[in-house]
C-alpha positions as a Python dict, from the first residue, in 0.01 Angstrom:
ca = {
    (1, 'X'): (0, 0, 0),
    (2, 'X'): (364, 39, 37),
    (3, 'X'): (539, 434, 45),
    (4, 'X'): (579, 535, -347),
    (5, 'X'): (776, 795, -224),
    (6, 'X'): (1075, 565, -110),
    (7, 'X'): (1400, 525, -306),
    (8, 'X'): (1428, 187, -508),
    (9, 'X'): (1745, 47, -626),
    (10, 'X'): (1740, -193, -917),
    (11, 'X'): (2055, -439, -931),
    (12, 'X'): (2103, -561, -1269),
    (13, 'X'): (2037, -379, -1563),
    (14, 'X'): (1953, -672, -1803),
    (15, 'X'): (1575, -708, -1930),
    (16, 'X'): (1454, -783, -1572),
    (17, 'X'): (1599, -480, -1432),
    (18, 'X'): (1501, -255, -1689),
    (19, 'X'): (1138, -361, -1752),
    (20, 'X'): (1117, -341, -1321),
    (21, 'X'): (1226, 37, -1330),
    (22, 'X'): (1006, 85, -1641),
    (23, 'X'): (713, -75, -1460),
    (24, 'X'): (718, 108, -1158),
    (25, 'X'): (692, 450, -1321),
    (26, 'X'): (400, 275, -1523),
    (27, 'X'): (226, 145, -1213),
    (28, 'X'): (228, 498, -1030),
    (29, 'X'): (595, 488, -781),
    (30, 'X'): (694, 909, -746),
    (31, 'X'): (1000, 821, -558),
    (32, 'X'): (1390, 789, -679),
    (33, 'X'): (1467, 502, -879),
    (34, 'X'): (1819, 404, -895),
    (35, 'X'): (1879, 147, -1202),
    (36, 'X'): (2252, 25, -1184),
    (37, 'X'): (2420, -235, -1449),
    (38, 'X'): (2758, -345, -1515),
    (39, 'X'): (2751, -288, -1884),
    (40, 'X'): (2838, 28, -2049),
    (41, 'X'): (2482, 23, -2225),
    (42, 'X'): (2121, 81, -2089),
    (43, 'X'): (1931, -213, -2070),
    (44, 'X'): (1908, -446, -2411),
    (45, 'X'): (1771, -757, -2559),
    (46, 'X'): (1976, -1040, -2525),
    (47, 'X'): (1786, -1276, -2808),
    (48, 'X'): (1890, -1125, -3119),
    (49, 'X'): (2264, -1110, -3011),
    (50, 'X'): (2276, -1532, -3184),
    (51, 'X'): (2110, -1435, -3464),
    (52, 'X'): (2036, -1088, -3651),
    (53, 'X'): (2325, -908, -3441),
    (54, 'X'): (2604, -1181, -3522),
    (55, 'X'): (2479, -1093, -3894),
    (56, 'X'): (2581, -730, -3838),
    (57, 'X'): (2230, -650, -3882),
    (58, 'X'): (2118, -326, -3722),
    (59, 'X'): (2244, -102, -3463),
    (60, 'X'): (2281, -54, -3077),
    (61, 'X'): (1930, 167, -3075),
    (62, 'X'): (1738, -173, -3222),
    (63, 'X'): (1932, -337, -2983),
    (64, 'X'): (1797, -133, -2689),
    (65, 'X'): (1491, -200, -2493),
    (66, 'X'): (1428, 154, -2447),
    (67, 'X'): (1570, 516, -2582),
    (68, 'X'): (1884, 646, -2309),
    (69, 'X'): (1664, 922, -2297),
    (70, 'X'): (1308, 735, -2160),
    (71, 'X'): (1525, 702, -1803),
    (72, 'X'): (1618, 1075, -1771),
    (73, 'X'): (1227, 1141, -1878),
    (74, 'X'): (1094, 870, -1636),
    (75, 'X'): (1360, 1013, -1330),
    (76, 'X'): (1507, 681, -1356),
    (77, 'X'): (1852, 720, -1260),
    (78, 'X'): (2094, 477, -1485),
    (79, 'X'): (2379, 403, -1319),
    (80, 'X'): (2634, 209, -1579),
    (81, 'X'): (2923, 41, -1572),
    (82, 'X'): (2893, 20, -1216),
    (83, 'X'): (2938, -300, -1040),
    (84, 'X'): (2787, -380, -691),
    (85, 'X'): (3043, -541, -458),
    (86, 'X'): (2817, -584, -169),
    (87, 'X'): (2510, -599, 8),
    (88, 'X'): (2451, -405, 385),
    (89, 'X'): (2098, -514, 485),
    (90, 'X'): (2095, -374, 839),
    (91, 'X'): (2194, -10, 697),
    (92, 'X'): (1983, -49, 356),
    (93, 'X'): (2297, -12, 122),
    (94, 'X'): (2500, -162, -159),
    (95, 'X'): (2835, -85, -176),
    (96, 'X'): (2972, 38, -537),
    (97, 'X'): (3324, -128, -660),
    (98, 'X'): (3386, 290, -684),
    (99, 'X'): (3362, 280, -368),
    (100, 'X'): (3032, 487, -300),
    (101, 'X'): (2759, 343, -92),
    (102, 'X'): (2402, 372, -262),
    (103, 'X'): (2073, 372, 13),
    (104, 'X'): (1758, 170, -37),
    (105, 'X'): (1452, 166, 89),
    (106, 'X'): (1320, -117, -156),
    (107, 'X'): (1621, -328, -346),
    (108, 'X'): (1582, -569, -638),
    (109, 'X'): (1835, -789, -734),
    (110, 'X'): (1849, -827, -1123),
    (111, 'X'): (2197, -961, -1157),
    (112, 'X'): (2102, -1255, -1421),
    (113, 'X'): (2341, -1521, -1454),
    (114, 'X'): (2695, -1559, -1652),
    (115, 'X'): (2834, -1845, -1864),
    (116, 'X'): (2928, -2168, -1772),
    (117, 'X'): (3303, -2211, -1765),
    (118, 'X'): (3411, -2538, -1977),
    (119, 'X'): (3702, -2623, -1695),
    (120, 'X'): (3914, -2819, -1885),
    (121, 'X'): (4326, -2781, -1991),
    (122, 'X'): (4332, -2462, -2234),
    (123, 'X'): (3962, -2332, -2163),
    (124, 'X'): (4168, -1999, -2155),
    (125, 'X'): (4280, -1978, -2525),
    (126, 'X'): (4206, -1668, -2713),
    (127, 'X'): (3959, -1754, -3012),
    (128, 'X'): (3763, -1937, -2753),
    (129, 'X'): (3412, -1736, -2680),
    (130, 'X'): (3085, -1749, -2444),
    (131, 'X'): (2768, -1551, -2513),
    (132, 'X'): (2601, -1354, -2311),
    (133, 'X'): (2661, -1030, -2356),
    (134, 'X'): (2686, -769, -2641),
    (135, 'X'): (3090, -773, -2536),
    (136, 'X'): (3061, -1141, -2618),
    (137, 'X'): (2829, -1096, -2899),
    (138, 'X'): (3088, -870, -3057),
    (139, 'X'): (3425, -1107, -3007),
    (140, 'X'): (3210, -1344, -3174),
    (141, 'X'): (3139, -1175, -3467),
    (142, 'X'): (3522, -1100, -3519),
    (143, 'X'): (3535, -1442, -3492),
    (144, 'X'): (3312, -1589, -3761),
    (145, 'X'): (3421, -1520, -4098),
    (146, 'X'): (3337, -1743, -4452),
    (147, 'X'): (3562, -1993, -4469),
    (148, 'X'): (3639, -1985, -4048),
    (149, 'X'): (3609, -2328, -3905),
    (150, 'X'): (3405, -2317, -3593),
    (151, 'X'): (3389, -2602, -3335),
    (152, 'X'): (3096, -2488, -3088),
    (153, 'X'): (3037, -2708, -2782),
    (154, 'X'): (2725, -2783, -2654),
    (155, 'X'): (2426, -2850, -2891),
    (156, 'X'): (2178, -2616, -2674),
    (157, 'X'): (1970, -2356, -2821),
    (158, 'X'): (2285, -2068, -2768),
    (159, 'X'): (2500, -2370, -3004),
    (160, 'X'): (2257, -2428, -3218),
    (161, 'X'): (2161, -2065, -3328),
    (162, 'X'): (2503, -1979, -3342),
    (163, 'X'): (2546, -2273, -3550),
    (164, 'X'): (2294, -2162, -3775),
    (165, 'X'): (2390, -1790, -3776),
    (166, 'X'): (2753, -1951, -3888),
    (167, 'X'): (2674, -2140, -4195),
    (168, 'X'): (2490, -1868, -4316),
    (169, 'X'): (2796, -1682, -4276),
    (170, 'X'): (2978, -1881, -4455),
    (171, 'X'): (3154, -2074, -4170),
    (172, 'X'): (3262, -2426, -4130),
    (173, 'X'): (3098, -2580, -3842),
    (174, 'X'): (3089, -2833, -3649),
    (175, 'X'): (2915, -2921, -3291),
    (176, 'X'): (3032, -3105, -3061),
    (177, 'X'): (2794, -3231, -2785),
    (178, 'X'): (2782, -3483, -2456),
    (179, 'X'): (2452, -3643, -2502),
    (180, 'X'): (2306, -3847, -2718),
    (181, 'X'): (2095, -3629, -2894),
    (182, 'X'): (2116, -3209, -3001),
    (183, 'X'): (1889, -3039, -2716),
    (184, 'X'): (1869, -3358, -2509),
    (185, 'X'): (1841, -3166, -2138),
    (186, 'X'): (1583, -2890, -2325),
    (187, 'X'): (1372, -3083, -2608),
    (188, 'X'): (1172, -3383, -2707),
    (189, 'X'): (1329, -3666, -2877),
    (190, 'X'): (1113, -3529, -3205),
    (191, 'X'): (1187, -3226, -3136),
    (192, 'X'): (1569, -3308, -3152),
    (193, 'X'): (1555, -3514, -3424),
    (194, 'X'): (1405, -3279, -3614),
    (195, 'X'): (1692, -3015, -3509),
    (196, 'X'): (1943, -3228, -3582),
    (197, 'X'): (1876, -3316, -3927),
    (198, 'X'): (1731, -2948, -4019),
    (199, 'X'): (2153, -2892, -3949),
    (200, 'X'): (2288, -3116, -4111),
    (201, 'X'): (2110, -3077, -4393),
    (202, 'X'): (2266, -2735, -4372),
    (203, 'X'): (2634, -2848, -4321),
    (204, 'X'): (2641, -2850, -3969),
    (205, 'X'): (2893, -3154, -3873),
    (206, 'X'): (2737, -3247, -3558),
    (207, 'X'): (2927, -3523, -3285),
    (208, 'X'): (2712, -3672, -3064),
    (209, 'X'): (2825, -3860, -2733),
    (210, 'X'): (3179, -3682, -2715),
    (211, 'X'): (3339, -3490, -2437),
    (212, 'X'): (3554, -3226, -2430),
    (213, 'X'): (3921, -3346, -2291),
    (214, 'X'): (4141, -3021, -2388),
    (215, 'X'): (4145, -2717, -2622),
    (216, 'X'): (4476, -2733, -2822),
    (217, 'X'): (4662, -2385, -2887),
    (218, 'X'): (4933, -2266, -3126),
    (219, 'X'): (5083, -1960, -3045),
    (220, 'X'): (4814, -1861, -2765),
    (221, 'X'): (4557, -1918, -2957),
    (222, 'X'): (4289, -2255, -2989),
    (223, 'X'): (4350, -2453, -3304),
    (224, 'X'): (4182, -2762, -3175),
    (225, 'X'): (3953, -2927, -2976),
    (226, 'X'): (4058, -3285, -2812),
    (227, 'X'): (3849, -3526, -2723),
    (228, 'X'): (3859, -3753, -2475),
    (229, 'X'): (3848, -4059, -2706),
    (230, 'X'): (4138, -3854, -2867),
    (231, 'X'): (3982, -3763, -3189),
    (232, 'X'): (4100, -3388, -3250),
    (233, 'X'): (3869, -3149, -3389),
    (234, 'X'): (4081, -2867, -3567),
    (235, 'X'): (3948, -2492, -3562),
    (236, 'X'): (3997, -2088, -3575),
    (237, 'X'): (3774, -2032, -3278),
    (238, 'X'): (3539, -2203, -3082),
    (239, 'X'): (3249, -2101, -2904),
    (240, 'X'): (3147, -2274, -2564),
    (241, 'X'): (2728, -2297, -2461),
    (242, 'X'): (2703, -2531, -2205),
    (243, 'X'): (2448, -2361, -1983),
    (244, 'X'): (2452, -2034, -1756),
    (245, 'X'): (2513, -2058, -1350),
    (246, 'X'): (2287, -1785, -1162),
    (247, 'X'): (2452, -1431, -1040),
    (248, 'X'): (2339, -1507, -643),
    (249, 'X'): (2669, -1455, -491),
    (250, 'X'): (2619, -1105, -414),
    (251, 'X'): (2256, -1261, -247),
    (252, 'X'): (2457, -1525, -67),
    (253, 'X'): (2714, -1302, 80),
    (254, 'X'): (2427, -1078, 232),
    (255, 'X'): (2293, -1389, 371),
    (256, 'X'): (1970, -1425, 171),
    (257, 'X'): (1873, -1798, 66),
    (258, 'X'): (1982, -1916, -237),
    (259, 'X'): (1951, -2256, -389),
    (260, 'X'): (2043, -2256, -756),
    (261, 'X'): (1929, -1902, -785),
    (262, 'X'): (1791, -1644, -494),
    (263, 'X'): (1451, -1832, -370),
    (264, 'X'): (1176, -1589, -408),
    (265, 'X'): (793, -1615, -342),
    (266, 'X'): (544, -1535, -578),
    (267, 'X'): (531, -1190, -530),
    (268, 'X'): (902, -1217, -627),
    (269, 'X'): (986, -1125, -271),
    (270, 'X'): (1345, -1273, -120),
    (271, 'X'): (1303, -1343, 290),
    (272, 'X'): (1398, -997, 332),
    (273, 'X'): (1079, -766, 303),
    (274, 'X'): (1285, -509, 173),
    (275, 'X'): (1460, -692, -114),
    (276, 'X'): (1288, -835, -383),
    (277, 'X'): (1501, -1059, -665),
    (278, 'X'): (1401, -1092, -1044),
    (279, 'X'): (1501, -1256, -1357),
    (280, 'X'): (1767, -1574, -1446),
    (281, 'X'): (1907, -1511, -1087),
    (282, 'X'): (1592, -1622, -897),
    (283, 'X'): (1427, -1996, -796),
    (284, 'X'): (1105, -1900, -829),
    (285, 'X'): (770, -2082, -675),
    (286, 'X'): (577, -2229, -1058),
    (287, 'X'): (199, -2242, -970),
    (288, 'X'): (113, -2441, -1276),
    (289, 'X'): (350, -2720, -1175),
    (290, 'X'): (303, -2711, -827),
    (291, 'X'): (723, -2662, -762),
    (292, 'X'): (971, -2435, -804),
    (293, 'X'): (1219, -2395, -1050),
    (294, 'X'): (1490, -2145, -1264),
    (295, 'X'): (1353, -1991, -1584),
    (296, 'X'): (1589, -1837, -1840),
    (297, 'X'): (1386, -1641, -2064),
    (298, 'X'): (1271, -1283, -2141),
    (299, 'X'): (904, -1338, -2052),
    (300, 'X'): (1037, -1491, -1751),
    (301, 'X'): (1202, -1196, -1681),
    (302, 'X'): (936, -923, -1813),
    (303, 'X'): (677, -1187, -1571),
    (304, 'X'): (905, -1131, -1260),
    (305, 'X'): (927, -757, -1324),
    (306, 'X'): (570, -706, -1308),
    (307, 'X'): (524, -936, -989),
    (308, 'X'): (790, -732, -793),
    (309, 'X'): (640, -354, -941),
    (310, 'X'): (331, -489, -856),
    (311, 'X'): (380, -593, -506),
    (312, 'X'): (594, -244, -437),
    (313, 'X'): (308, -32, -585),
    (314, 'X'): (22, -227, -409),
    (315, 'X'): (-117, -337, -707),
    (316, 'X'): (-327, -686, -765),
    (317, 'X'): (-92, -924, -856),
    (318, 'X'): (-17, -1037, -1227),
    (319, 'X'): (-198, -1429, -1242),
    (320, 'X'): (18, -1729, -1261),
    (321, 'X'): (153, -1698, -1602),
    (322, 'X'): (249, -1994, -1860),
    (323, 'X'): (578, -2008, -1938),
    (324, 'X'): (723, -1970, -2247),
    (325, 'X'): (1030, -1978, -2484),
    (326, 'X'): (1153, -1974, -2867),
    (327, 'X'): (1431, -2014, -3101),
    (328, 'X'): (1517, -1897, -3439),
    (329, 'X'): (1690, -2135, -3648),
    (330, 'X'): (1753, -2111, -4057),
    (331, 'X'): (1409, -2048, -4161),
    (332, 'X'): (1256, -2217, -3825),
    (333, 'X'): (1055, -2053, -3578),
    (334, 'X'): (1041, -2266, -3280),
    (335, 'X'): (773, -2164, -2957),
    (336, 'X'): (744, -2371, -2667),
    (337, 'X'): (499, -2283, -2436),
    (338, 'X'): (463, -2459, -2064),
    (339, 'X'): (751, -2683, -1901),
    (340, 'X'): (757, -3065, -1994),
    (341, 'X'): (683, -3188, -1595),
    (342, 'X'): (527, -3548, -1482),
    (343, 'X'): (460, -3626, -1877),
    (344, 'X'): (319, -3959, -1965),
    (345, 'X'): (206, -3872, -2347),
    (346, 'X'): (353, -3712, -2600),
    (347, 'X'): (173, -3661, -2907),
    (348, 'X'): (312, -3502, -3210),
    (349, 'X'): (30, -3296, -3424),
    (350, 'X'): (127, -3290, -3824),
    (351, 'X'): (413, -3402, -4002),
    (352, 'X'): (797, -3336, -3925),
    (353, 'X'): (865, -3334, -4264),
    (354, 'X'): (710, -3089, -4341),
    (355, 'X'): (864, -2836, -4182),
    (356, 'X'): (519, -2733, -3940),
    (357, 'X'): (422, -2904, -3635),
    (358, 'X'): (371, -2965, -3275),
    (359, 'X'): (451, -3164, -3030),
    (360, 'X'): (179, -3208, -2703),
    (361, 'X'): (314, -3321, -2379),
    (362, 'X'): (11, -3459, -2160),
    (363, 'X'): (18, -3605, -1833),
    (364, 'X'): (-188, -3925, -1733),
    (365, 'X'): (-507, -3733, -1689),
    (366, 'X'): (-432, -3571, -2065),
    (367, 'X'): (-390, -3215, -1895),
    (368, 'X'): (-146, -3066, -2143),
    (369, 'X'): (204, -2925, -1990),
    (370, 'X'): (384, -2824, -2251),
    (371, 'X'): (380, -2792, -2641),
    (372, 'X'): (694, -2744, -2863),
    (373, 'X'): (555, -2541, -3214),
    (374, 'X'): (744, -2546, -3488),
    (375, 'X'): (638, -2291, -3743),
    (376, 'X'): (310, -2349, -3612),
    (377, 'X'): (189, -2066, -3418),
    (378, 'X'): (-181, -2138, -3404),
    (379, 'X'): (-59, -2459, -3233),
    (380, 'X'): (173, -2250, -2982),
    (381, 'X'): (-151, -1987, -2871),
    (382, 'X'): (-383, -2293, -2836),
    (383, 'X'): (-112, -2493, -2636),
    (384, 'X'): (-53, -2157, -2402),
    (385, 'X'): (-448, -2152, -2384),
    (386, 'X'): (-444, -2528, -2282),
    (387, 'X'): (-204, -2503, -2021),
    (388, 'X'): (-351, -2220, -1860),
    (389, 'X'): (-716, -2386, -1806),
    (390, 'X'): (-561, -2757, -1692),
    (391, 'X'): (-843, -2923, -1860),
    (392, 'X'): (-791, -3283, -1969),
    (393, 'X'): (-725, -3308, -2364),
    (394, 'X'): (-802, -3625, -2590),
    (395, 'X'): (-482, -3731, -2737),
    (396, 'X'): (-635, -3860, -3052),
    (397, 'X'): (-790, -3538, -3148),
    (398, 'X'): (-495, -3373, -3101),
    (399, 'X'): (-338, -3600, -3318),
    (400, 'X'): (-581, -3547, -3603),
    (401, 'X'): (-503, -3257, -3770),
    (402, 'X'): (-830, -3228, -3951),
    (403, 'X'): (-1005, -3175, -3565),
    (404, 'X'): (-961, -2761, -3542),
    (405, 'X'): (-703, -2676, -3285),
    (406, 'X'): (-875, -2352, -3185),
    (407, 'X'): (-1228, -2588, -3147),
    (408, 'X'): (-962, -2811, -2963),
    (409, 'X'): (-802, -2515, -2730),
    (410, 'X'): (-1165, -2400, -2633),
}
């Protein structure tokens, strides 16, 4: 069992960060904990900034994973708006952009990831906004106003909740996006088709097969999109969701491994026995899949947590977990549970039209990998409950909705 007593220092205070300091205390560690974050804010959900928070609903405290005060309870030392430059392994200390050195005995790295940068002519533009923070929440709340035409670019889940959260604004919008289909690199073909027409249906111009050549300014500011067929796409502000690119420089420059993210084992242990790495940031091993991969999600996050708290404290460690994900859209409620790896089947349970379904994704042996619920929980928990046990599933029967799913998920 490792020391309790030693001093832990927690870079990153995102969701990872903060439910790793949280868990510690829970799982018995008496020693310091040092939590430090760049933000000016304790630790906060990220999820609601595309949707309730962009509707001005609520306040920072709902916002908030935890009270300020639970860290001076719990002796957790928050350390914010405090940025770590650097990483000395051999003398167990980051160095502060204050200046300051902070010592470690144990370190986790919780730095999360940032927006992609769209690196075309006039990317720079004021109007033009990312999210991924509550700074960035904020600027693009200013930004969407009724009657505000909005050009968003990329139709991911960040562009199409924002795109959502915008017409029921009152906003003009329209999204522009590479592939061939809304959600093409993250959903099923049913799944995006049903996406796709659920926004238009709501106003939602949506251009398909496009790329971005330029953003057009007047006075400093965008007023346009380009494209490279030259069609121009005129707006007030624009927001730009093409994807996130892990925080591992910090990991890199102390010489850890790094390969899209800082490669971790199960135990969410780095190749350093005294650093451990957590959250967006990490490529983590997936047991279920028999690979590794990048997860960007909060139970990915709260799952990574545990694994590193766990393995500090001595504790059994958590069991291989099924992913999972979801999306609020309009009056949609979509849960995907499981990643969509070696697939041969899909099979889509109830009708589209509707407005309540799911869709199965089975591999040759009909072991079910993944399932994408749309307001259709029961079909989400017995798709999690599938997953886990690998048994083989009959496609047909999953097919039929009159067979029971929970007969089907035992």
């Amino acid at each position: 069992m490792s020391d309790v007593s030693a001093r832990v220092v927690i870079v990153g205070a995102g969701h990872a960060g903060g439910s790793a300091a949280a868990l510690l205390r829970q799982y018995g560690w008496q020693g310091p904990i040092t939590l430090i974050g760049g933000e000016p804010v304790p630790p906060y959900q990220r999820p609601p900034l595309s949707k309730t928070w962009l509707h001005g609903a609520g306040a920072l405290a709902d916002l908030l994973l935890r009270p300020a005060a639970f860290y001076r309870s719990s002796r957790i030392e928050l350390q914010s708006a405090c940025n770590v430059l650097a990483i000395d392994r051999v003398g167990g200390t980051v160095r502060l952009a204050q200046g300051d050195d902070v010592a470690y005995d144990h370190l986790i790295l919780a730095t999360g990831a940032h927006a992609r940068v769209l690196p075309v002519p006039g990317h720079d533009l004021a109007g033009i906004a990312v999210l991924r923070s509550l700074t960035d929440a904020d600027h693009l709340r200013s930004l969407i106003v009724p009657g505000a035409h909005i050009a968003i670019v990329g139709a991911g889940y960040i562009g199409l909740e924002v795109a959502a959260s915008a017409r029921s604004l009152g906003a003009d919008v329209v999204v522009i996006e590479r592939e061939a289909r809304v959600l093409a690199r993250v959903a099923s073909t049913p799944l995006s088709d049903f996406f796709q027409r659920r926004h238009a249906e709501a106003g939602v111009g949506i251009m398909l097969d496009v790329t971005v050549d330029a953003f057009e300014g007047v006075g400093g500011r965008v007023a346009a999109v380009r494209l490279t067929d030259g069609t121009v796409v005129a707006c007030d502000a624009a927001l730009v969701g093409v994807g996130v690119v892990p925080n591992d420089a910090l990991a890199q420059a102390g010489g850890l491994a790094c390969d899209d993210g800082i490669v971790v084992d199960r135990a969410a242990r780095t190749a350093d026995p005294a650093i451990h790495a957590i959250g967006d940031c990490t490529r983590r091993p997936l047991p279920l899949y028999g690979r590794t991969g990048r997860l960007e999600s909060v139970p990915n996050a709260t799952e990574q947590a545990k694994q590193a708290a766990a393995d500090l404290c001595g504790r059994a460690p958590p069991p291989p977990e099924v992913p999972w994900f979801w999306s609020d859209q309009f009056d949609i409620r979509l849960q995907i549970a499981g990643l969509p790896l070696d697939v041969a089947e899909i099979v889509v349970r109830g009708d589209p039209q509707s407005g309540s379904f799911a869709i199965f994704h089975l591999t040759g042996g009909g072991v079910v990998q993944c399932v994408e619920a749309v307001n259709a929980p029961a079909e989400f928990m017995a798709g999690r409950m599938m997953i886990a046990r690998r048994r083989p599933a009959v496609a047909s029967r999953l097919r039929d909705v009159s067979c029971s799913i929970r007969e089907l998920a035992g």
